[in-house]
N, C-alpha and C positions, 0 to 999 in steps of 0.2 A: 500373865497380867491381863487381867478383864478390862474391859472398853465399856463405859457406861453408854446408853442409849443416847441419853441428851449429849453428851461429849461429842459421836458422828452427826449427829444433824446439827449442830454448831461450824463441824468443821464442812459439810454440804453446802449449808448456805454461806459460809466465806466463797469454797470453791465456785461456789455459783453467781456470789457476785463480783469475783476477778472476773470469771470469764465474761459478767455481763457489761462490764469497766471496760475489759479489750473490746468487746464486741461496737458497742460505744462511741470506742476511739478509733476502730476501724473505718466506721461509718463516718465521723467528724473530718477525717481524713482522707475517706472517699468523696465526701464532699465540698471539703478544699479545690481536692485537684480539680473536679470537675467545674468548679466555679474557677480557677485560673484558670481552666480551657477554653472554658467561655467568652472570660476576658480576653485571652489569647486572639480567638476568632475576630473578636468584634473591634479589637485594634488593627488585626490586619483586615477585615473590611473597611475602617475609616479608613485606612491606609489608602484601598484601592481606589475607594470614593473619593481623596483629595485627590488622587493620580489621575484619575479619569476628568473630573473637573476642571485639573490643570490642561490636562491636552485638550481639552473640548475647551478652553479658552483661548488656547494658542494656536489652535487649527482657527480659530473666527476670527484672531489678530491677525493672521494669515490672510484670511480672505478678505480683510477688509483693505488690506495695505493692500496688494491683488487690483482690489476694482478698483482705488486709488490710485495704481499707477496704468492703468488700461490696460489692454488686448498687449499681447507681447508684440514683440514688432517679427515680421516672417520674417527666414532664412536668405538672405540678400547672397545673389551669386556673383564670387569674385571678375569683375571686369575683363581678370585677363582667359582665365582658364573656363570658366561662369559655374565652378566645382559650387552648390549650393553652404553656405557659412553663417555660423549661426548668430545672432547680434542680438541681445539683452541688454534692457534698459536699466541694470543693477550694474555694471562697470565691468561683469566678471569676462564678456565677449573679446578675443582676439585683438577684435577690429573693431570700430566703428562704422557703421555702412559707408559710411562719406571718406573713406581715406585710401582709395585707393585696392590695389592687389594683394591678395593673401600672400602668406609668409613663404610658402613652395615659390609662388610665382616672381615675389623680393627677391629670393634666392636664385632662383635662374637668372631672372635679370644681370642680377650681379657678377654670375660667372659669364656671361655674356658680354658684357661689358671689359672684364679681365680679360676673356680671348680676345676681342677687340682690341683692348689696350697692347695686347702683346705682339697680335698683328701688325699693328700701326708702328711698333718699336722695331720688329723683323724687319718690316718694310723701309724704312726708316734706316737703319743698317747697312742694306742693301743698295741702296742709290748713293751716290757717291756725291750729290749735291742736293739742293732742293729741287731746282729744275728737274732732274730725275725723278724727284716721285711725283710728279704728273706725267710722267710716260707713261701711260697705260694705252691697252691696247682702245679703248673706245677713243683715247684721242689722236693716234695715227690715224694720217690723211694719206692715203697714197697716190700717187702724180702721174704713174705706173701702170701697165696689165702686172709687170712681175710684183710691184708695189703690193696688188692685188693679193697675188698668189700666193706671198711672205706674211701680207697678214691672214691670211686666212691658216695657213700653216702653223702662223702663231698661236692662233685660237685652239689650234687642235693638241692632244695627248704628247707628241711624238719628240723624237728629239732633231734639232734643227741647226743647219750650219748655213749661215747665212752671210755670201763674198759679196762684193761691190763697190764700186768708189767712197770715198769718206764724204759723209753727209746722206746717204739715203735712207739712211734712220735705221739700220742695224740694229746697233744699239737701240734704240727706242723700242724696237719692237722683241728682243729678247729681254729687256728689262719690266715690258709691260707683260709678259708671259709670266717674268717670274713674279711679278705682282700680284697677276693673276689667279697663281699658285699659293700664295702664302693668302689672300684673301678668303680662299676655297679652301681651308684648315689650318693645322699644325704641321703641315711637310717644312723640312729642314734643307732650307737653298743657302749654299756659296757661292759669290762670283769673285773669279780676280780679272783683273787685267794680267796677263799673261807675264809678263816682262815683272811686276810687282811677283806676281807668283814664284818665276823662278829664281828672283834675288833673295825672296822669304824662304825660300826651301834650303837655298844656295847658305844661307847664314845660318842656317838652323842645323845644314849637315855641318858646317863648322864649330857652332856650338857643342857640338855631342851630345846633349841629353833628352837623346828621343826627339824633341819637338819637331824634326823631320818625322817622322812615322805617322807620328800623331796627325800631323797636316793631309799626309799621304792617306790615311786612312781615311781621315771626315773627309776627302774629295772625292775619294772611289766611293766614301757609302753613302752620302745626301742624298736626299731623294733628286734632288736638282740641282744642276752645277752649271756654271753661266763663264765659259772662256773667252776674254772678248779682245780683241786684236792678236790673234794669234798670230800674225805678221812679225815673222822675225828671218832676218837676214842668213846669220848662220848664230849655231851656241854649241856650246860643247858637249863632247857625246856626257858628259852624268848630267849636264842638265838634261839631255834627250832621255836620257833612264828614265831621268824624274816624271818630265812627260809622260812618257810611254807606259810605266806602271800604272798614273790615273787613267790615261784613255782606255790600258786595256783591260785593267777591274769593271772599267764602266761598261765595258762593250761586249765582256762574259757576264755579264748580272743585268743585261740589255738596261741600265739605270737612265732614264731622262737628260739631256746634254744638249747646253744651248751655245754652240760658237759662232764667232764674226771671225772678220780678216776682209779685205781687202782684196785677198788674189785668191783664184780659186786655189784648190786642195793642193795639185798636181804643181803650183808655182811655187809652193812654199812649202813640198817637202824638204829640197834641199838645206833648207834653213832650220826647220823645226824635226828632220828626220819622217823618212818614208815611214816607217811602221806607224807613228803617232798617228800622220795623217790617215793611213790607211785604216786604221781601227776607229777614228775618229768618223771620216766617210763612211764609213760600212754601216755605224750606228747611225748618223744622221741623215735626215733628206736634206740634202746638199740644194741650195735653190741662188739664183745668181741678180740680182737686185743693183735695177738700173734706174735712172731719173737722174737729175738735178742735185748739185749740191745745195741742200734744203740750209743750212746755215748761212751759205754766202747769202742764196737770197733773201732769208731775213737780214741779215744788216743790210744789204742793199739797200731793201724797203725801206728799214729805220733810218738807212741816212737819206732817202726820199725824202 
């Protein structure tokens, strides 16, 4: 089959003007895009241009509320500690400079005041009337050289047995020791009256359940233990056990131990058992305190 001439150059210029229709629409479309690029661009430039005009507004609302409220106020150092703190005129400061100690130093205070308070309840405890908690050793007067020598012995570490007629403030002066003691920390003092001690023991070994041991223990292991009239006639050998186990826990663990009595050591072992006394001497410096009975002569005075 023959192809006329004019037939291919009909179908030429078709094929030539498809491809010139694509080529065309190439370009119409290449042109698009790059025109939504453009757009693209130039919306995220407004973008960054309202962004930056926004901060560069809000940096100047900034500085004008700034000069508005003045110079910041300095670093004011706490009263107690003078730890430099920092105080802002916008509310967000701790503190106010005007109010006193930062919050560390609130807090110490506070547990200061608690050990205080618990002192003062030990203390409190511990004396067996009101007039006893003003025994302390600053307000023993002594009348005495030996007067002298007792309080001074009081004042010191050691442990102290302290005989003499009734009235030469014994008492006074191992109660203001242990005063002394519970003022100067958290050490754990018992004192009994001797004769209450061995009735409490004596009822407790009857009870049966432990609360003898338990007794026996806290006296052998307080740091401080206050026996005061150990003056006893005669008691039976398990009361002497009971004795004899706290003095002589206390006298191997050399523990602090403040006793009275009336007669020296050697008068009243018969009564309370040689061994107590013996362990009981050996631990203390034994000092013998003479004078006046200081009670008669206050009422005397008072009835002056």
């Amino acid at each position: 089959m023959s192809i006329k001439a004019d037939d291919l150059g009909d179908r030429s210029q078709e094929w030539l003007d498809v491809e010139e229709r694509a080529m065309q629409k190439r370009r119409r479309d290449r042109a698009a895009a790059e025109q939504k690029e453009t757009e693209m661009h130039r919306q995220l430039e407004e973008q960054r241009r309202l962004l930056a005009e926004q901060h560069a507004e809000q940096l100047r609302k900034e500085e004008a509320e700034a000069e508005a409220r003045g110079p910041e106020p300095a670093p004011v150092p706490c009263p107690e500690c003078q730890a430099p703190q920092r105080h802002t005129a916008d509310g967000e400061s701790w503190l106010p400079p005007d109010e006193g100690p930062c919050p560390e130093c609130q807090q110490r205070t506070a547990e200061i005041e608690r050990e205080a308070e618990a002192r003062r309840y030990r203390i409190a405890a511990l004396c067996l009337s009101e007039l006893e908690s003003g025994w302390t050793l600053e307000a023993y007067r002594p009348r005495t050289p030996s007067g002298q020598e007792a309080l001074a012995a009081a004042n010191g570490e050691s442990s102290l047995w302290l005989y003499g007629p009734p009235g030469t403030g014994k008492t006074h002066l191992v109660t203001g020791a242990a005063i002394r003691t519970l003022e100067a920390g958290s050490a754990r003092v018992e004192r009994w009256l001797v004769s209450n001690l061995l009735r409490t023991l004596q009822e407790a070994s009857r009870a049966g359940n432990g609360l003898e041991e338990r007794i026996i223990r806290s006296l052998s292991e307080c740091d401080l233990l206050l026996l005061d009239d150990l003056d006893l006639d005669r008691t039976s050998g398990f009361r002497r056990e009971l004795l004899h186990e706290i003095a002589d826990a206390r006298w191997r663990n050399g523990r602090r131990t403040l006793v009275t009595s009336n007669k020296p050591p050697h008068e009243i072992a018969e009564g309370v058992g040689e061994r107590v006394t013996s362990r009981l001497a050996g631990l203390c410096r034994v000092l013998h305190l003479e004078g006046p009975d200081g009670r008669r002569s206050r009422k005397e005075s008072d009835a002056a």
